[in-house]
C-alpha distance (Angstrom), angle and dihedral (degrees) to the residues before:
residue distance angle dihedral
X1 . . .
X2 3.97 . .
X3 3.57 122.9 .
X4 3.59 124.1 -161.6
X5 4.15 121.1 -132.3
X6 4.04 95.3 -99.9
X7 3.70 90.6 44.8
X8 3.81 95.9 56.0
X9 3.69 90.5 39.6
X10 3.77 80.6 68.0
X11 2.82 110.4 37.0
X12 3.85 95.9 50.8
X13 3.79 99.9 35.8
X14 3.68 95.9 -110.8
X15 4.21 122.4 129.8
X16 4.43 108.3 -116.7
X17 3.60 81.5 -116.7
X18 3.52 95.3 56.5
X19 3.78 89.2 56.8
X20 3.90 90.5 46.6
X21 4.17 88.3 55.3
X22 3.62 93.0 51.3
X23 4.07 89.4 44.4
X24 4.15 87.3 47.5
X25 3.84 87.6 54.1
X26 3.85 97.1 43.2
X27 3.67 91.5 -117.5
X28 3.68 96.2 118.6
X29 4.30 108.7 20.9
X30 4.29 103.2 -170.4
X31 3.76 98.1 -115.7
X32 4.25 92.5 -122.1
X33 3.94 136.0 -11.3
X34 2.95 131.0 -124.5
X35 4.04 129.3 -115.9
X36 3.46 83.0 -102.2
X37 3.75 99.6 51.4
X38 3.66 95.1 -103.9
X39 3.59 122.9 146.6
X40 3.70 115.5 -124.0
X41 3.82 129.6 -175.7
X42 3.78 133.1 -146.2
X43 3.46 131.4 -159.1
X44 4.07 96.1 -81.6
X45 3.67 93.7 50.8
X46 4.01 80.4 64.5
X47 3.67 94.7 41.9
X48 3.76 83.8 54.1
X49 3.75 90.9 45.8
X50 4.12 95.7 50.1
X51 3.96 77.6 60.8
X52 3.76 104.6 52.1
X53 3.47 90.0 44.8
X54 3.38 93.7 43.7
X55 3.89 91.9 49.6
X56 3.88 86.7 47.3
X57 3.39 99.0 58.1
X58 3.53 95.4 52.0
X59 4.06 84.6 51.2
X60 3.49 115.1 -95.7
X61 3.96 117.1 149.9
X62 4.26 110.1 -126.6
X63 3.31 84.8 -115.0
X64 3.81 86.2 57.2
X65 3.85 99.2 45.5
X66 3.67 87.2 42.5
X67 3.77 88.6 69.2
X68 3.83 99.3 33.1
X69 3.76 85.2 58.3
X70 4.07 96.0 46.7
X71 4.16 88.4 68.7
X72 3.51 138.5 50.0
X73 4.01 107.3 -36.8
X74 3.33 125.8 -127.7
X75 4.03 113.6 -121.9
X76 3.49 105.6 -82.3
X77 4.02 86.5 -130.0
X78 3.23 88.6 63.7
X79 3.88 91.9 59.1
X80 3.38 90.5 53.2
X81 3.77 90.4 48.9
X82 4.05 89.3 54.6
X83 3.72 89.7 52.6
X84 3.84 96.5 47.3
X85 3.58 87.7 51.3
X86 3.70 90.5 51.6
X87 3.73 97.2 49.7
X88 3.96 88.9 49.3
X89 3.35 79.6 59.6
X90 4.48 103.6 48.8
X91 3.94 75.8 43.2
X92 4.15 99.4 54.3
X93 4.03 76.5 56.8
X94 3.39 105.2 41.9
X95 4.20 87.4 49.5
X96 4.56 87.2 49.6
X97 3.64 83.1 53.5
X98 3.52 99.9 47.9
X99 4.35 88.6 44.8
X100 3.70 88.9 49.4
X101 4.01 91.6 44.9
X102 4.26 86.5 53.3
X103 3.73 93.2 43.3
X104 4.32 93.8 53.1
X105 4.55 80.3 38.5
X106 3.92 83.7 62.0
X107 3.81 99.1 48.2
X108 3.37 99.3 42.2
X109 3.90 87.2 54.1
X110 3.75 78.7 75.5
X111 3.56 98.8 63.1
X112 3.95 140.6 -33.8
X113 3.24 148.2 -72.0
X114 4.01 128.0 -168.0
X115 3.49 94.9 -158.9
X116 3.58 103.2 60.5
X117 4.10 104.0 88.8
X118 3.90 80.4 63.0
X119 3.95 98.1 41.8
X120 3.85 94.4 43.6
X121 4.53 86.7 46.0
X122 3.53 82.8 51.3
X123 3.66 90.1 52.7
X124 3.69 91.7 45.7
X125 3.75 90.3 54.8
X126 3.90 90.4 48.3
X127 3.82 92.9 58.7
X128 3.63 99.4 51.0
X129 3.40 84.8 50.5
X130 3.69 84.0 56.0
X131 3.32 85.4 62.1
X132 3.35 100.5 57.7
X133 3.93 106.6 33.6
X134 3.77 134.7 36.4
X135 3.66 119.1 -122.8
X136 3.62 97.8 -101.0
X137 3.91 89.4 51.3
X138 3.85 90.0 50.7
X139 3.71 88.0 52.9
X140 3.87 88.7 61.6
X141 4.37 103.5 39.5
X142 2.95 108.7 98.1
X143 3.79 97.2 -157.6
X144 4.05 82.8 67.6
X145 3.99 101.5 44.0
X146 3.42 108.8 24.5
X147 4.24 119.6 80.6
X148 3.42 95.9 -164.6
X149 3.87 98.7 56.8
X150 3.60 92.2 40.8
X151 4.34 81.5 53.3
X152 3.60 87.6 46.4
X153 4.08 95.0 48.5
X154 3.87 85.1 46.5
X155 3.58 91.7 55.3
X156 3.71 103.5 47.9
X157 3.56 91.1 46.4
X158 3.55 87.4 62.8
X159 3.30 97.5 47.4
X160 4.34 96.6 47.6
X161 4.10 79.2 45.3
X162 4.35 95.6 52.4
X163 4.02 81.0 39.6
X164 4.07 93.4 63.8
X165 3.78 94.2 36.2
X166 3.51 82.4 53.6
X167 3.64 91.7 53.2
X168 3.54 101.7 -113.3
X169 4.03 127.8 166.6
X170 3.60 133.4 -138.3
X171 3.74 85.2 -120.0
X172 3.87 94.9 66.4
X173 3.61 120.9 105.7
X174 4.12 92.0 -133.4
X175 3.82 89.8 50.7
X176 3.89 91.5 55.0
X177 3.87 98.6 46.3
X178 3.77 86.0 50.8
X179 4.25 87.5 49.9
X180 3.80 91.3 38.7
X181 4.23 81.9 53.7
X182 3.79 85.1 44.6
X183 3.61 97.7 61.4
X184 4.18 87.4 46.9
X185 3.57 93.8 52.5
X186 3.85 82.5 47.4
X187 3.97 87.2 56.6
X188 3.89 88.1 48.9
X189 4.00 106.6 45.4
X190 3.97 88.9 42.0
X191 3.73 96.1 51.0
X192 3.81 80.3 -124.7
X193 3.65 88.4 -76.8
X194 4.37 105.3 141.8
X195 4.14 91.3 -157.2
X196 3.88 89.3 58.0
X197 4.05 91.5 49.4
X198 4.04 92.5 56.9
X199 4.36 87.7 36.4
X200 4.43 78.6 57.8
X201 3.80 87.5 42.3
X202 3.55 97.6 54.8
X203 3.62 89.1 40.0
X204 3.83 90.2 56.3
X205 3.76 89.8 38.5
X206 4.31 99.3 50.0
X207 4.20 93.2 30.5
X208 3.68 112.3 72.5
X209 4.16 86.1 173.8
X210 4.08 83.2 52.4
X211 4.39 91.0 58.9
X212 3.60 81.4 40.1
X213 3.72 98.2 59.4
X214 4.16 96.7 33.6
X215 4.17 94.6 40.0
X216 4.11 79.8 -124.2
X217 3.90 83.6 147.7
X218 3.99 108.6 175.6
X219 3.92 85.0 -116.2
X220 3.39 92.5 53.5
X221 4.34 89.1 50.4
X222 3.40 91.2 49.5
X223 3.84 95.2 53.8
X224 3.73 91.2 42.6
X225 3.66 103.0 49.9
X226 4.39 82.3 38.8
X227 3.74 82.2 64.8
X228 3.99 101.0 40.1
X229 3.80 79.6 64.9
X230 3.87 99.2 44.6
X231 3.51 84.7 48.0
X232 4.03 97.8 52.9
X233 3.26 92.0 41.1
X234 4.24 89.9 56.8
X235 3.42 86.1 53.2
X236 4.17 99.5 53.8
X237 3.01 86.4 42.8
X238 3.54 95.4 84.8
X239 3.61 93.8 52.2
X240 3.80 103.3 42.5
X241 3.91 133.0 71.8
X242 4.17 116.2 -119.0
X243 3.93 85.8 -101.2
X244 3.56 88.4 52.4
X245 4.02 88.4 43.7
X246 3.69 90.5 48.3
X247 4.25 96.1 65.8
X248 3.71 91.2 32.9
X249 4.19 85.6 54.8
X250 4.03 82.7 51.2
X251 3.81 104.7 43.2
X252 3.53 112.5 15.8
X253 3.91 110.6 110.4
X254 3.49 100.0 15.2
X255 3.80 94.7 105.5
X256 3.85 89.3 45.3
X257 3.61 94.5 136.0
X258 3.38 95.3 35.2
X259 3.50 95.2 74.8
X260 3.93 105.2 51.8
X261 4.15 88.4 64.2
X262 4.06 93.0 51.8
X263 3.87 94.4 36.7
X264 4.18 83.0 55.3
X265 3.82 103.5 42.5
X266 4.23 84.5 46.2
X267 3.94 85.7 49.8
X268 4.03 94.7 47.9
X269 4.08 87.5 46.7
X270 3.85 89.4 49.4
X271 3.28 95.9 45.1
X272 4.06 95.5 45.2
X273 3.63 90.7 48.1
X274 3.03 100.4 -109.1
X275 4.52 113.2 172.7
X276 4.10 110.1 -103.3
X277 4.17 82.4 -124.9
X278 3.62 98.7 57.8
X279 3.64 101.4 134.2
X280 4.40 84.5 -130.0
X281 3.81 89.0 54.6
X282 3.88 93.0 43.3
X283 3.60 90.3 50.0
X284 4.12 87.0 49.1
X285 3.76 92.5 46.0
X286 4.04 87.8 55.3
X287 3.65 91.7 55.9
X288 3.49 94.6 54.5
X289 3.92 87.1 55.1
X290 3.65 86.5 56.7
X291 3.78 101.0 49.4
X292 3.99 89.2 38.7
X293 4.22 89.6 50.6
X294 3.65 86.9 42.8
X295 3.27 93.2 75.0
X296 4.11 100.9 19.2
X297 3.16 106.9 46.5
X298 4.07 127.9 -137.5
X299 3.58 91.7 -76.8
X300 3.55 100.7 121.5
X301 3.87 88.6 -166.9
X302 3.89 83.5 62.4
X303 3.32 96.5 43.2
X304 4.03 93.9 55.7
X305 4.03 81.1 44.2
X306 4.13 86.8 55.1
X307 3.65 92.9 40.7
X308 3.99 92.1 53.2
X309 3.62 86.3 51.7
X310 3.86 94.4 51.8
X311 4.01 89.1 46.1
X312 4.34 93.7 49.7
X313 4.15 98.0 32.3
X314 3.77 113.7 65.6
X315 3.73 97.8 176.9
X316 4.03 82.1 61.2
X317 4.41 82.6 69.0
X318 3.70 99.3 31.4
X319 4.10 107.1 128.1
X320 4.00 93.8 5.9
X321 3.73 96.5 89.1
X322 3.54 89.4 -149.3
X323 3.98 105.0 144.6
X324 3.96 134.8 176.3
X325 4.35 94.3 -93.0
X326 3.98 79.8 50.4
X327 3.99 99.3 48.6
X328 3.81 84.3 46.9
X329 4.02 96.1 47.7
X330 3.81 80.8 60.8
X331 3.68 101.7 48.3
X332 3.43 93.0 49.6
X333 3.54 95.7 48.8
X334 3.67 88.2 56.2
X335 3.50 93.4 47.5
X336 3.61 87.5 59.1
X337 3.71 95.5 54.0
X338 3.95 100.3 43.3
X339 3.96 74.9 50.4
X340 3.99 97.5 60.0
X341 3.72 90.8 40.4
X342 3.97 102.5 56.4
């Protein structure tokens, strides 16, 4: 049985553009096409696909999996076993939780407490972070440890929220300060690490209690990320011509989530070392050529144009944790490929 991209995104859990990345990167090749051009997947691409996302969850990097899968494979029972064991452990916490929960039910049947709708949504919020993040990781988020960011969050929120009731647009120069402030408070309650941004995305995206507690609403995304875009494309503005402007207008923002993933699996190879010509991080650097022409163009007048703007406008970086040692971890694994093929 074949399964087209949309219905193993489904079926599996995963986003179609999830699927796409790991095709881009040559971690997960569709097994045929169809006439059309489809891609269609057979029972070993999802075989292969238990294992990524096996080997993900126990935190490998793609680059990482995309090497542990190129040798000898471990049996795929053994996976399985690896995750079992891990759930046995989310479980063993889940049940502590659950003793400690009865034990403070039973004490406070004794008397009362006012604070404890607001303790026990705080400990609602805790656990789906749980979900989401490992206890070392929630020891460095800021968003979870730090009261001032989560005072700062609070009070933006409000303020994008009075904005819309107020009948704001993205076009308005308030609304884009507050979004251009939204992307640094981004940068500050991630650590500036991408891979924890799209772990707080999918939190926001799969937990309707976790909107509920942060006033994330999917209105109030939409509007945000609406002006994150208005507000970019302000700023190139400046630096590009109207014909320039015109396919920036069209294409700019569309990959928005697109990027976070890449900029993350680039970090975790920099960061582990991992050579500039290692054909994973070649294959990497190549999609961020695509998702940077996709919106630039092949001019390479308007890409130095786009590049000047990057180096002189901060707020067009806030919340990407893309930095100068990353930018050049790129070029020179591009150099190394246009090297190999000439």
């Amino acid at each position: 049985m074949l399964w087209t991209v949309g219905e193993l995104a489904r079926r599996c859990g995963l986003t179609v553009r999830t699927l796409h990345h790991y095709d881009a990167i040559g971690l997960l090749k569709p097994s045929v096409r169809s006439a059309a051009g489809y891609r269609l997947y057979d029972r070993a691409n999802i075989e292969r696909l238990h294992r990524i996302q096996a080997l993900r969850q126990l935190g490998l990097s793609l680059t990482g999996i995309g090497t542990a899968l190129s040798g000898p494979q471990q049996p795929l029972a053994d996976v399985v076993d690896r995750q079992i064991a891990q759930i046995d452990r989310e479980l063993s916490e889940a049940a502590n939780l659950r003793e400690r929960l009865v034990y403070l039910r039973t004490q406070l049947a004794n008397g009362q407490s006012p604070d404890l709708a607001d303790w026990l949504d705080t400990l609602e919020l805790m656990t789906m972070y749980e979900k989401y993040f490992s206890p070392e990781e929630l020891k460095v988020l800021p968003l979870h440890t730090d009261p001032d960011v989560q005072v700062e969050w609070s009070a933006l929120i409000g303020a994008v929220q009075s904005a819309m009731d107020l009948g704001a647009t993205t076009d308005d120069a308030d609304v884009q300060i507050l979004a251009l402030r939204w992307m640094t408070m981004v940068e500050r309650g991630t650590g500036n690490n991408p891979e924890f941004l799209m772990r707080l995305h999918a939190m926001n995206e799969n937990e309707p209690a976790a909107r509920a507690q942060s006033g994330i609403t999917q209105a109030l995304q939409t509007f945000v990320e609406a002006a994150v875009v208005a507000a970019r494309l302000a700023i190139f503005a400046r630096y590009l011509d109207v014909h320039d402007m015109e396919r920036m207008l069209a294409n700019y923002g569309k990959q928005m989530y697109a990027w976070p993933m890449l900029i993350a699996d680039l970090r975790k190879a920099m960061e582990e070392n991992t050579p500039a010509n290692d054909p994973n991080v070649q294959k990497m650097a190549q999609r961020w050529t695509e998702l940077f022409r996709a919106y630039a163009g092949d001019s390479p007048v308007t890409h130095a144009r786009i590049r000047e703007a990057y180096a002189k406008e901060p707020d067009l970086r806030s919340g990407s944790a893309v930095d100068n040692s990353l930018l050049d971890y790129v070029r020179e694994a591009l150099a190394s490929l246009a090297s190999t093929t000439h």
